[in-house]
N, C-alpha and C positions, 0 to 999 in steps of 0.2 A: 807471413811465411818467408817474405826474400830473408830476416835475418837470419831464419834456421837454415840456410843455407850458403852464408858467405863461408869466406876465409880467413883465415883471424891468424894472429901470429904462432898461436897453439894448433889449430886446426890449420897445419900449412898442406893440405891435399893436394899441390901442387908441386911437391918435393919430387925430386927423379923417382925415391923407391918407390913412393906412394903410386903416381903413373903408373909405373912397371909396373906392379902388383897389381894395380887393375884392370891393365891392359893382360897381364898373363891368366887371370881369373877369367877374365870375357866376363865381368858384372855386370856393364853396360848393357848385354844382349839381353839382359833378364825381364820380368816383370818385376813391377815395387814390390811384391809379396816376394820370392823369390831372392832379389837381389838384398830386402832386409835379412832372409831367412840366412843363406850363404854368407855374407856379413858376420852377421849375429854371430855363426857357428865357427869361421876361422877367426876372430878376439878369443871368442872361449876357449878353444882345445888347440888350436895353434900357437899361440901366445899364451903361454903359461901364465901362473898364479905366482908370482914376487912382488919383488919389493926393488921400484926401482930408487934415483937419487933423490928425488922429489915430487912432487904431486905435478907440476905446475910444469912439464916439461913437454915438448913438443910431440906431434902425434907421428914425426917419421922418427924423432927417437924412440920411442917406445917401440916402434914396430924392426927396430935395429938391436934394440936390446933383444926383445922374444921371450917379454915376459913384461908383465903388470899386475896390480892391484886395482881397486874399484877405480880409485881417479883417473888413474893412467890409461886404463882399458876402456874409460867413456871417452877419453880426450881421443883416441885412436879410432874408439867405433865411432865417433862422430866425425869425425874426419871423410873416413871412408865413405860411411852414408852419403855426406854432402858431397863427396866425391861422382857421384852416379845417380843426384840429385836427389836424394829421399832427405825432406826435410825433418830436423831434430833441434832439441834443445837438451839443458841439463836443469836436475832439480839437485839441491845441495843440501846436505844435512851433517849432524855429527852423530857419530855410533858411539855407545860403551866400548872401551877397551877390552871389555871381557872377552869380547870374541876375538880376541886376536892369541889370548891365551893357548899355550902350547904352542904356536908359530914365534909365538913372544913369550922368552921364560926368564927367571930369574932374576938378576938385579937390572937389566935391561924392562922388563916390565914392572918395574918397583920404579922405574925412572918414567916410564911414559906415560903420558897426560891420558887424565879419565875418560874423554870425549876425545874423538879419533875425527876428522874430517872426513865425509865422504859425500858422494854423488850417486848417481845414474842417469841414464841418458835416456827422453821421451820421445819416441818415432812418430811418425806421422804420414799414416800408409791409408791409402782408402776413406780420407774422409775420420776416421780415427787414429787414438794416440795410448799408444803399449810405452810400458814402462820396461826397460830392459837391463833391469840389474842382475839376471841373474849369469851376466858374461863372466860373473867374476872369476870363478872358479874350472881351471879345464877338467876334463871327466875322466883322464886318470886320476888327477890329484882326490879329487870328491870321491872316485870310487875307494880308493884306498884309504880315506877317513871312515868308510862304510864299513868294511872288511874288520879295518882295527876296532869297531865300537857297534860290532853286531848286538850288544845287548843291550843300548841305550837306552832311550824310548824314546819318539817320535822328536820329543822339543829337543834338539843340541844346540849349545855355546860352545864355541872354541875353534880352534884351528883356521881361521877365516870365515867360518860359518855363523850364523843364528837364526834357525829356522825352528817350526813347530811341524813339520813334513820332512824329515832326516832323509827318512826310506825313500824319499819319493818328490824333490823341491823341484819345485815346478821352472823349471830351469831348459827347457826345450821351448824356442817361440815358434805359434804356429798362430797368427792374429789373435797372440794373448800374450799378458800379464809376465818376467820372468822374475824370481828373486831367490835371495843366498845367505842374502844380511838384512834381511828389512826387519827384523824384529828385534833387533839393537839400534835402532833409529832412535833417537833423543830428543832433539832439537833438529827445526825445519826452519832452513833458509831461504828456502821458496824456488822460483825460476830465475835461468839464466839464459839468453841468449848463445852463452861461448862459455867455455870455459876459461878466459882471457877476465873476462866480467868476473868469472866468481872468485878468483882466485884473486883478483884486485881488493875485494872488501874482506876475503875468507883466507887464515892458511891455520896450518895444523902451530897447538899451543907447545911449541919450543922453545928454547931459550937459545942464546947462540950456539954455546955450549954443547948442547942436547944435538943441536941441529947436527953440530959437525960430527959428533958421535954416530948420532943415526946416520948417514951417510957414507962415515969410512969404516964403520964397524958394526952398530947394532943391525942394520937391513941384511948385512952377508951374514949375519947367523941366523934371523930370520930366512934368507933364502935356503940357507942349509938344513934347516928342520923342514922348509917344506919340501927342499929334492930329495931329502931321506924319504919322508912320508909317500912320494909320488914312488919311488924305485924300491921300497920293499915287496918283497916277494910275499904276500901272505895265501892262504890256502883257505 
């Protein structure tokens, strides 16, 4: 357990905002249930669902940005945790790209790799350990992929999602289970102490090329389909 709880160059929870931010939350005053529960819920719905410049970036940039994806929003929720000492690790996997369809369109998705890199992050509250992937998505943005595709049926692909519970993913922790994208999981690359570790043997299948695309161009039209999708008005 001391590893799920160090510092690591990624998980720097000793960064000024990071303090502030814990110190303005009063997290510390919590109990473990409690302080994972408030955690959990300001990644999800405070920190929006993007796309930031890279997976592999630190956990007070992310929280500067105010906004992430699956990697980024574990690197930040594990931060935090260890922050206020609830110990955690990361499990790492790749997803299909299908799910990122409609967030990712066009010749921008005709270029990105089949297998996507992802994570989540496993707690370690009470003697037990919840898998908490389902940070990914804040609940404006989800609610409004619900709105636009009242007619689906339960299983949806697409938009950041892949769930076989649309109406209903279990995406609220209460000493349980959360997920958003686990049924586009592919390939299992097992445990990680840090995210520092996983990102040393794992990164997403880019070329340089791609790289520098996705970074100064494909991720902001990704972000722009998801803040359209987040701020339409629907009825």
């Amino acid at each position: 357990m001391e590893n799920y709880l160090k510092a690591t160059p990624l998980l720097d929870f000793n960064h000024p905002r990071i303090k502030e931010l814990t110190h303005q939350k009063e997290w510390n005053r919590l109990d473990d249930v409690e302080k994972v529960k408030q955690i959990y819920n300001f990644v999800r719905d405070d920190i929006k669902f993007g796309y930031n410049t890279s997976d592999a970036i630190k956990a007070s940039e992310v929280l500067t940005d105010g906004y992430g994806q699956c990697n980024t929003k574990a690197t930040l929720l594990m931060a935090l945790l260890r922050a206020v000492g609830i110990p955690n690790r990361l499990h790492g996997f790749t997803i299909d790209k299908k799910l990122q369809k409609g967030a990712l369109d066009g010749i921008w998705y005709a270029l990105s790799p089949d297998n996507i890199l992802h994570s989540w992050v496993e707690v370690f509250v009470n003697d037990n350990c919840y898998i908490l992937e389902g940070v990914i998505l804040d609940k404006p943005y989800l609610a409004q992929l619900q709105k636009m595709n009242k007619n689906t049926s339960n299983v949806f692909c697409g938009f950041g999602v892949f769930t076989e519970n649309f109406d209903h993913p279990p995406i609220d922790w209460n000493l349980s289970n959360t997920y958003i994208q686990d049924k586009g999981i592919n390939q299992d690359f097992g445990l990680f102490d840090s995210p520092d570790d996983f990102y040393k043997t794992h990164q997403q299948e880019f070329s340089y090329l791609k790289g520098v695309l996705f970074r100064n161009w494909i991720r902001h039209s990704m972000n722009k389909n998801v803040n359209t999708i987040r701020s339409t008005k629907i009825t």
